[in-house]
Every structure is written in C-alpha cells, then in structure tokens.
C-alpha positions in Angstrom: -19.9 30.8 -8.3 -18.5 33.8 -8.8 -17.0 35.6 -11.8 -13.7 36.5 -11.0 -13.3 32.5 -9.7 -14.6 31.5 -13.0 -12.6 33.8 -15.0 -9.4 32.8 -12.8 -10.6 28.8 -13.9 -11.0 29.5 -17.1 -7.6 31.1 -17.6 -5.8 28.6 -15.5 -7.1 26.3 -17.3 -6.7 27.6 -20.8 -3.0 27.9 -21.8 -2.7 23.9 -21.2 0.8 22.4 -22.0 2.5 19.6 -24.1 0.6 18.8 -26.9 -2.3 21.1 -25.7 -0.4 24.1 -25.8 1.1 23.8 -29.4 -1.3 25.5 -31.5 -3.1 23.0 -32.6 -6.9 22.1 -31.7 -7.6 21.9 -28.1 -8.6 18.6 -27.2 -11.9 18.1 -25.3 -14.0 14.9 -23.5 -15.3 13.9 -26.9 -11.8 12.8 -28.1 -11.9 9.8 -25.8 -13.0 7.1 -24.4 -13.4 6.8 -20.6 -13.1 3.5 -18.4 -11.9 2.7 -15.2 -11.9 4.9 -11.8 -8.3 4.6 -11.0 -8.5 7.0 -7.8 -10.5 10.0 -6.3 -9.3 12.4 -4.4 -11.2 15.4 -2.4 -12.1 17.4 -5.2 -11.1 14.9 -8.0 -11.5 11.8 -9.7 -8.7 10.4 -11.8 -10.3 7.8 -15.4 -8.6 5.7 -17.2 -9.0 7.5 -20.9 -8.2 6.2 -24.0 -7.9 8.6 -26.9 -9.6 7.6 -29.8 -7.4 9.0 -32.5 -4.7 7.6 -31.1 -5.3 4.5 -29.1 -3.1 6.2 -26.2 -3.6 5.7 -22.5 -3.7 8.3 -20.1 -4.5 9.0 -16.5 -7.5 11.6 -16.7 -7.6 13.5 -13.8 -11.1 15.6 -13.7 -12.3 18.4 -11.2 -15.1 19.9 -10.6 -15.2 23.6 -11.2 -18.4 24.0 -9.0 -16.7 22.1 -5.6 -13.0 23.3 -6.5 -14.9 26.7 -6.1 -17.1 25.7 -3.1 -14.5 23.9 -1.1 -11.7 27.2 -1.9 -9.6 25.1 -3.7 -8.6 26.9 -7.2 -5.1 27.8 -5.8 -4.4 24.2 -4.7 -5.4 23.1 -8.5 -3.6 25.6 -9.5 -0.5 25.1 -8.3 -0.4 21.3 -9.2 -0.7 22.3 -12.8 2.6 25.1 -12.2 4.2 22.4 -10.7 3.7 19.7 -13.2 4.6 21.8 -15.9 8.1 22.3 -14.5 8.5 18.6 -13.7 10.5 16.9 -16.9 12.1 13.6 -15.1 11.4 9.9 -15.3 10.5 9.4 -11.6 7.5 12.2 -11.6 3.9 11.7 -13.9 3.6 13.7 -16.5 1.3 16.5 -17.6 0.8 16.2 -21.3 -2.4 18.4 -21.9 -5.1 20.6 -20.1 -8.5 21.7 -21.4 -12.0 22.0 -20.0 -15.6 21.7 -20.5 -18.5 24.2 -19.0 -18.5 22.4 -16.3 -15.1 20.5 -15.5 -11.1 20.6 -15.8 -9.3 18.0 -17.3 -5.5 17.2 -16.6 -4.1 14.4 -18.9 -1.6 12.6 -17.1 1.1 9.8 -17.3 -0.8 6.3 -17.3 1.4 4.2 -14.2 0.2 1.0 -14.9 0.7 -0.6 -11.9 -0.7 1.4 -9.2 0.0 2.5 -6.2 2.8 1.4 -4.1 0.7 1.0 -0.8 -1.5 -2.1 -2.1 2.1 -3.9 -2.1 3.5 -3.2 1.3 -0.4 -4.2 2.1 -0.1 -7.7 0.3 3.4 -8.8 1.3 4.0 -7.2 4.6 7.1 -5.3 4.1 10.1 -5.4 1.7 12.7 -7.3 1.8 16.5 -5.2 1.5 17.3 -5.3 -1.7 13.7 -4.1 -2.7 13.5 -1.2 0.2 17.2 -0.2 -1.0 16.2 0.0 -4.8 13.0 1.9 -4.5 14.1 4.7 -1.8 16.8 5.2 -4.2 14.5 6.3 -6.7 13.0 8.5 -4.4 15.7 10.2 -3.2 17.1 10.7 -6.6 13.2 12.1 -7.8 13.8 14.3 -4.2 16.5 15.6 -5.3 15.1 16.6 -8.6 12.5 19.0 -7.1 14.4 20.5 -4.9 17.0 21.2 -7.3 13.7 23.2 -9.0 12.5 25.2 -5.6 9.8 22.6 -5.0 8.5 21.1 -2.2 6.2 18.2 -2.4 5.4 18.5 1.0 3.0 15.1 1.0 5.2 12.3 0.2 3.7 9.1 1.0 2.8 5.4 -0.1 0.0 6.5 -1.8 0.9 9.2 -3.7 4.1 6.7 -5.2 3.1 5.0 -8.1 4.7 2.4 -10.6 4.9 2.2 -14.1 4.8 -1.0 -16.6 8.2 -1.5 -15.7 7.5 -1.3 -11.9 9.7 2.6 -11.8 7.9 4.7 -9.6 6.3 7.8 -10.5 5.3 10.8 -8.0 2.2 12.4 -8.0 -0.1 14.4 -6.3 1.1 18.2 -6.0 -1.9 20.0 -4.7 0.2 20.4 -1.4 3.3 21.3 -3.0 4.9 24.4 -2.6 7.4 26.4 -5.0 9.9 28.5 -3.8 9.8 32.1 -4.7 13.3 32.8 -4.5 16.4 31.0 -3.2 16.4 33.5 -0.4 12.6 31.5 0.5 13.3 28.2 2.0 10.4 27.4 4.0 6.2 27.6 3.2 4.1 28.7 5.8 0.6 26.5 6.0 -0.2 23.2 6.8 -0.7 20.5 4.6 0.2 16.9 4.7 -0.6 13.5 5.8 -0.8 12.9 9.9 1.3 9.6 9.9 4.1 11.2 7.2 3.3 15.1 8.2 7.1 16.2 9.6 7.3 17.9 13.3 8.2 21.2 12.4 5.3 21.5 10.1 3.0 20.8 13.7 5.2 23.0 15.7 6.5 25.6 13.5 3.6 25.7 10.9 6.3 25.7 8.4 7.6 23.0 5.4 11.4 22.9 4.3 13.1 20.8 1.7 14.3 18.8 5.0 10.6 18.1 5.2 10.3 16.0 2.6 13.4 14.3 4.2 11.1 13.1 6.9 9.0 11.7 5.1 11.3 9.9 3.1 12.7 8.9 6.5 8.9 7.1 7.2 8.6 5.9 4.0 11.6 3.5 4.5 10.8 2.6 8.0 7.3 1.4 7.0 9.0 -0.3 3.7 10.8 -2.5 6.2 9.0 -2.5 9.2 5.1 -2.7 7.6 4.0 0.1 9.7 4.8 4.1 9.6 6.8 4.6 12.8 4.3 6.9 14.0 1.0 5.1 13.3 -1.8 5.8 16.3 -5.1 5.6 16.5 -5.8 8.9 16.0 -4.5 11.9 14.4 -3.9 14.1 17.4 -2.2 11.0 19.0 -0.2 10.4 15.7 1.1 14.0 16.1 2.1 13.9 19.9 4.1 10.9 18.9 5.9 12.8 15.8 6.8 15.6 18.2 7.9 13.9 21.1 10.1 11.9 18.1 8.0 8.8 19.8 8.9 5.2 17.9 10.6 2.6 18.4 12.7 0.3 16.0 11.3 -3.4 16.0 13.4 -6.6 16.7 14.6 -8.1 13.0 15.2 -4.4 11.3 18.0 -4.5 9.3 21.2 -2.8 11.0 22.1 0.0 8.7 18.3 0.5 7.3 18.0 1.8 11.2 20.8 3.9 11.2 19.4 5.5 8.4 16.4 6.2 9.7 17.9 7.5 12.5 19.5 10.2 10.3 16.4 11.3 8.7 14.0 11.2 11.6 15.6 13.7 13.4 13.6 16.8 14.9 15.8 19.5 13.8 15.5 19.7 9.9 18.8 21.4 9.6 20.5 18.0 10.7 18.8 15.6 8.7 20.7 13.3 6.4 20.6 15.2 3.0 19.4 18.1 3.6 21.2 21.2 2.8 23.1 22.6 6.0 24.1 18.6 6.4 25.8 17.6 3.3 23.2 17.6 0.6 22.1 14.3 -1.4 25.7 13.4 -1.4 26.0 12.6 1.9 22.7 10.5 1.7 23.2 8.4 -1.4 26.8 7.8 0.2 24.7 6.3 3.0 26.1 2.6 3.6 22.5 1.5 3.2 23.0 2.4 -0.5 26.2 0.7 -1.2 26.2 -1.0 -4.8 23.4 1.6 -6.2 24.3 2.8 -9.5 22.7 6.4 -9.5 23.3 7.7 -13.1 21.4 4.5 -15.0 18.8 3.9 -11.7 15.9 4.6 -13.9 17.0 1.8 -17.1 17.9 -0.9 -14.4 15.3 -3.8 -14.0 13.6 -3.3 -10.5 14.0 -6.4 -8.3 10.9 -8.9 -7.9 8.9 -7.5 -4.9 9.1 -10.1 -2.0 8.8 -9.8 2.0 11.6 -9.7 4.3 10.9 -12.7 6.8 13.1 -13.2 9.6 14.0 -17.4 9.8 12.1 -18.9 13.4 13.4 -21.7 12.6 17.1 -23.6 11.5 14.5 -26.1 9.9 12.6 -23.6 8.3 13.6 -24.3 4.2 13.2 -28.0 4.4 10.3 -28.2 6.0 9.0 -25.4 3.6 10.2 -27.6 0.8 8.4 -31.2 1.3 5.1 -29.0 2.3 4.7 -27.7 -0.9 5.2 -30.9 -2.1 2.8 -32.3 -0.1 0.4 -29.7 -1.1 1.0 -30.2 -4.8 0.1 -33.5 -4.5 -3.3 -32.3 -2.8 -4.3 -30.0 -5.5 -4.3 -33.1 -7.9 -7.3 -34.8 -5.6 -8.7 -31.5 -5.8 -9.4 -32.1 -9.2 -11.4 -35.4 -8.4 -13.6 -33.5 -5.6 -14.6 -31.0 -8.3 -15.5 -34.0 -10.7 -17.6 -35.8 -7.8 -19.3 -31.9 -7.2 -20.4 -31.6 -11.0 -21.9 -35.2 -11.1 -19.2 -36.9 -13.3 -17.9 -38.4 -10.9 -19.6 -40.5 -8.0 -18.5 -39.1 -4.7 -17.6 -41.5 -1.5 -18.4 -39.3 0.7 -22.1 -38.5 -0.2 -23.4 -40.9 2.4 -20.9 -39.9 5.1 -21.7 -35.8 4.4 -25.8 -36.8 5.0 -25.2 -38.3 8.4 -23.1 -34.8 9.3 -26.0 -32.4 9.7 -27.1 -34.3 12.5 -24.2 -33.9 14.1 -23.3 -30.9 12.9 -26.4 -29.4 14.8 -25.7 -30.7 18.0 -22.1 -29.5 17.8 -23.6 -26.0 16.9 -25.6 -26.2 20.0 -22.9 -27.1 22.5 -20.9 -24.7 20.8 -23.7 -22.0 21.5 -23.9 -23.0 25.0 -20.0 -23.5 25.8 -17.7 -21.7 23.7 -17.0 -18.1 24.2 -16.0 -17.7 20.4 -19.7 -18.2 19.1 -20.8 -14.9 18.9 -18.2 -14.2 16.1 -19.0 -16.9 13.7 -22.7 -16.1 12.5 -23.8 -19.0 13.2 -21.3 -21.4 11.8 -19.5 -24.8 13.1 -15.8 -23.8 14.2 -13.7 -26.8 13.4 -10.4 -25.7 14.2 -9.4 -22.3 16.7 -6.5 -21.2 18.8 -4.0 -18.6 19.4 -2.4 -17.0 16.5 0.4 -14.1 16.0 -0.6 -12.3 13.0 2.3 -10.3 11.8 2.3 -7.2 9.7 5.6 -6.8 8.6 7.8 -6.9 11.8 4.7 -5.8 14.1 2.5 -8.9 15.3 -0.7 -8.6 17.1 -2.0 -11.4 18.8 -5.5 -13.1 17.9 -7.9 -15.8 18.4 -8.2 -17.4 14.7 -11.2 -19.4 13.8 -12.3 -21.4 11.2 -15.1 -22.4 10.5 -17.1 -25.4 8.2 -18.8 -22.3 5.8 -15.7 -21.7 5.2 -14.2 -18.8 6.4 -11.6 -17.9 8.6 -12.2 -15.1 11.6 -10.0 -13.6 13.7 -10.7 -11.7 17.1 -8.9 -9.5 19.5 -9.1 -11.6 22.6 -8.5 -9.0 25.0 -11.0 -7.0 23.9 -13.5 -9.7 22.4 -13.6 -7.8 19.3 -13.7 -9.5 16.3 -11.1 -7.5 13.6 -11.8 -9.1 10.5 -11.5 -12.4 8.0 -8.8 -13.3 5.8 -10.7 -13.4 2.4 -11.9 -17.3 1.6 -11.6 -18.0 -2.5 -10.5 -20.5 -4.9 -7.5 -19.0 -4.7 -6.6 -18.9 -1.3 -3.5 -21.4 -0.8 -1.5 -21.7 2.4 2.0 -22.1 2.9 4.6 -23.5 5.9 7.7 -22.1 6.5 8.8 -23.8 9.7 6.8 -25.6 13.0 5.8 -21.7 13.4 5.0 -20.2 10.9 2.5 -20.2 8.1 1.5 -17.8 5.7 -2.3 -17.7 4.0 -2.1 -16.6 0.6 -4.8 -14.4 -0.9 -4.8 -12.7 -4.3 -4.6 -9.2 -2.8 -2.7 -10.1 0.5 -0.4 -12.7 1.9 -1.3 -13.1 6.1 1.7 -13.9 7.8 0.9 -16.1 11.2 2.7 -17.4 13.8 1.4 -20.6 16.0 3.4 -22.3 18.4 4.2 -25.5 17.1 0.9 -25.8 15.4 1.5 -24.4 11.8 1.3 -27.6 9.8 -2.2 -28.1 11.6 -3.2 -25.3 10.5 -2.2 -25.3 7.1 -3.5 -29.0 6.9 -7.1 -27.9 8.4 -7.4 -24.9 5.9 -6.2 -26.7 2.9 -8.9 -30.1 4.1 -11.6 -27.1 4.0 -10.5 -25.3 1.2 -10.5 -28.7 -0.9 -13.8 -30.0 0.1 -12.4 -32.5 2.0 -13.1 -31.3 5.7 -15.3 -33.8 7.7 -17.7 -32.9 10.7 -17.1 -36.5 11.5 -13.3 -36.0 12.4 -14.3 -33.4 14.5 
C-alpha cells in the first residue's frame, strides 16, 4: 500500500457528512450492531447495521482499503461519496455518515427495505401497465434530478433500483457515475456500465451523455413489460453487436404506446432521444402519452400500485375457468389436512396398504423407463409420472421445454432441442398451482411465479402437480 493512497483514503474518508460531519464524535464499528449481508459488490459488501444508541437501521456499505487499493479503485469510491453528498431527493439513498477503521471505510446509507427491484420482475414475469407506468415515472423524475446537478449515473439498471418500506424506489450505486465539471462538459470519456443496459455510444464513441442514461431508461421499460432487456445475448460481445446494430425486436402482446416510447429512447443518436436535452428535455418525455394521468409534483406521497404481471388472455374462457379452479383447489387443501394427520400417525391412512404394493411396481416402471424413455437421464433416478411439451414464458418471451415430473417430487424441465436439462421449478410446501384458461397455468413458488403454456392440457397439469404436492399421487394410476 502505499502512502500517498493511504493518505488520499484517509482524507477522503475523514470529513464524512450528515451527522458525521457536525462536530460531534465520529462514529466507528463499535457503535453498532451488524446482521444481514444485503449485497456485495466488487470491492464492497453492504450489512444490515443497527446502531445501538439509537435503534436505527442503516445500510452499511464497507470497503476494503487493502483491495480498493489493489484493484485501483480509490477514485471510483471516491466519487460515489462526492456524489452522494450532493444528492438530497426522495428517489436517491442517502449518505448519512462516513468514518473508518485501520483497516476499512464505512458509508452509512439509507435502509430500502424492500430490495432490489430485479427479484420482482424475476418472480412475476413482467409488470403489468399501470405498475411499468408508475415506476419509470419515478425514474425519470429521480433522472431528471441528477442531471439538473451535472451527474451522470451512467449504470442504471434493475439492480441498482431499490424500494423502500413504502415500495418508492431509491437509486444507488454511483461508483460509475460521472459529474460534470462545467456546463460547457457534457460527455465523460471512459467506459463503465452494464453490457445488457451499457448505451451504443459509450461502445462506439467511448463517451457517456446525459442522453445515456436515457437509454438505459429506454431498457429498463422494455424489460419491465417485456421480462427481458431488449438486448439480452449470450455473451457480452454479442450483447454489444446487438446494441450497436440497434438489434431488438418488440414482442407480440406489448402494449401500443409503451413501444412507441421505447422507440423514442432507444434511438442510436443521443441527441434525438426522448428527453434529452437538444430534443425537448423532460418535458417532452413526461408529456409522453404513456404517462397520461401521472401526477408529477406529489409522485413520491402517492401509494404505489400492487405489483402484478401483465398476462395477455389465450382464452375468452379464461376468468371462469380460473374461478371454479381455485375453488376446486380450495376444497383440496382441506383433504390436505387429513393426509398430514394420516402422515403423523393420528390418523389411520387408506392408502398404507395400496402405497406397499407400489414399490414393486414402481421398480419395474423405473426399469422400462431406463430402457425406453429418452427423458431418463434427467431425472436422477426417479419415476416420471406425468411429461410433455410445455411453453414456459418469461414475461412476453416463451421458450419451449420438455417438463417432467416426477414421484420424488420435483418438477424438471429440459431443452429438447438440445437435450439439456435447464433447471427445476423449486418443490415446497408452498408451491401452489393455478389455471387461467385450457392453456395456461402458472406454478407458484415463494420467490417466483412460472408461467406455462400447454396445449389443451393445463388442468392436467395442475391436477397432477397438486395430486403430488398433496400426497395423494398414486404409482397405481400410472
């Protein structure tokens, strides 16, 4: 390490701000109590910390002064605290204090209960309107905040959007950012960013504008509605020759005016985006019909609306049939209840007798299935009692898949082009399914909902999963 990067530390480090910076005794690690990893980053981990004294909450984010050092990153770290010590606006985190040990930095930050906003795309599959419309309006208005102050986040992205205890976001992450010198300077020169959000004239150009946090704006909203970023690959360079060639399509269901709006940000030129400066500022974009009915000035004390997915209707059917399932499925939970009675021994089970005389046949099924069944090799070993072709949706992309269940139970699913099997959907006590029409079906998890489509089989499959999932599933139906 060496003394001039200490020294630079150590003053950086020192001033602190808020109610480190008041004159009063510096706070250090002893004044709290630290729990849960809420994130970690390159060259920092972010702790939930409670201070003692107080009983207040705050998001603890600590670097290392050794790798910040190492890894050339004191400007980055740096920066973030100049630019969150500028920031004073409900849609950003906070910076409330800074101090240090001999060995680490501390930055005490804004607690955002909630998380990040990725894990909810993730569970529901994309937002619905209202929802996309409510929470891209918060980020513009947070964009044009910023900018208003010379900065450029220059990494906006799911991730690095978080939500508070009243489901607001709050931005974070401003190692990339960049603050204008002057209002002469309107562009940075070096590349940061993330490949799937990173704008084209930052790959091109080697330069960030304003405009380029416009893009990513413009990507945000696409994948809010879509489920995917427009320009997901399965690489990075790939990634980037789609963001150059302005490569992406706009799937069948996207709402009408959510696409024209995308169109207006994902544009190649930066001086003709929507909002940007040579193209009518933030005015133009909040006067976007996609906005209509958004109430700017009191955005940040309205109530957000419930998160829910945007799911095209397959079916004219579709509500009714949705409607008796769950009744029927309500009434199945309640013989639940007797299963688990009959599996503690207070209750005698029926089917004791019946479940002996399965293993038998449940081994010779297991060996024609190991001798004619293709699908074998994905189910370590266990009986599949129910397969078949499935459309499994993310948001308004669908992948098709071979979906297996099995008597363990779990539920596979494999790419049967290329034999490979992709994953499970998580088995638990919790898992319930749900029918929206002869189509569709959704399999809810706690941390996901799986959105599938099966041609005319959906009630079989929800019927199958729910006989399993209840204890109910007999090798002798088979």
């Amino acid at each position: 390490m060496s003394v001039s990067s200490e020294k630079g530390l150590r003053r950086k480090s020192s001033s602190g701000s808020g109610a480190s910076g008041d004159g009063r005794m510096k706070k250090t690690p002893a004044d709290f109590e630290f729990g849960t990893i809420l994130g970690e980053g390159s060259y920092s981990t972010v702790v939930l910390a409670k201070e003692k004294k107080t009983g207040k909450q705050f998001a603890m984010k600590i670097l290392e002064k050794k790798h910040i050092i190492r890894e050339k990153k004191v400007q980055y770290v740096s920066r973030e605290k100049d630019v969150l010590s500028r920031l004073d606006h409900p849609f950003f985190v906070r910076l409330y204090f800074t101090f240090q040990d001999s060995e680490r930095l501390y930055f005490g930050l804004s607690y955002a209960e909630k998380g990040e906003l990725l894990p909810y795309i993730q569970r529901v599959g994309c937002f619905d309107v209202e929802c996309t419309c409510f929470y891209t309006a918060e980020i513009i208005l947070a964009l044009e905040y910023i900018h208003g102050l010379g900065i450029i986040h220059r990494d906006l992205k799911p991730e690095n959007i978080l939500l508070d205890e009243k489901m607001h976001i709050k931005i974070t992450d401003f190692g990339t950012a960049k603050i204008l010198d002057n209002a002469e300077t309107t562009r940075a020169n070096s590349f940061v960013g993330t490949a799937e959000y990173v704008s084209p004239e930052l790959l091109t150009d080697k330069e960030a504008c304003k405009s380029s946090d416009l893009w990513g704006l413009g990507c945000i909203i696409f994948q809010l509605l879509a489920g995917l970023p427009p320009f997901h690959a399965v690489n990075e360079y790939q990634c980037f020759q789609k963001i150059t060639k302005l490569d992406y399509e706009i799937p069948d269901g996207f709402p009408e005016l959510g696409a024209d709006l995308v169109r207006s940000l994902l544009i190649l030129d930066p001086t003709k985006r929507l909002g940007c400066d040579e193209f009518g500022g933030y005015a133009q974009l909040k006067a976007h019909g996609f906005y209509e009915g958004i109430v700017w000035e009191t955005l940040h004390e309205q109530t957000p609306p419930a998160i829910v997915p945007y799911l095209p209707s397959n079916s004219k059917d579709g509500e009714a049939l949705r409607s008796e399932y769950m009744m029927r499925d309500f009434k199945r939970d309640d013989e639940f209840d007797d299963h688990l009675l009959a599996c503690w021994g207070l209750k005698e089970s029926k089917e004791t007798d019946s479940k002996q005389g399965d293993n038998e046949l449940r081994r010779q099924l297991l060996e024609k299935q190991k001798r004619e069944c293709k699908w074998d090799t994905f189910v370590n070993g266990e009986l599949i009692v129910k397969m078949g072709l499935v459309d499994k949706r993310k948001g308004l992309f669908a992948r098709r898949r071979q979906l297996l269940l099995t008597d363990a139970p779990h539920l596979y699913y494999v790419d049967p082009v290329a034999m490979e099997l992709k994953g499970e959907i998580p088995w638990s006590s919790d898992l319930r399914t749900e029918m929206k029409n002869f189509k569709v079906f959704f399999v809810h998890t706690p941390n996901r909902t799986y959105y599938l489509e099966a041609n005319g089989e959906a009630q079989d499959w929800c019927r199958a999963i729910d006989d399993w999932r209840l204890g109910k599933g007999k090798i002798s139906d088979l």
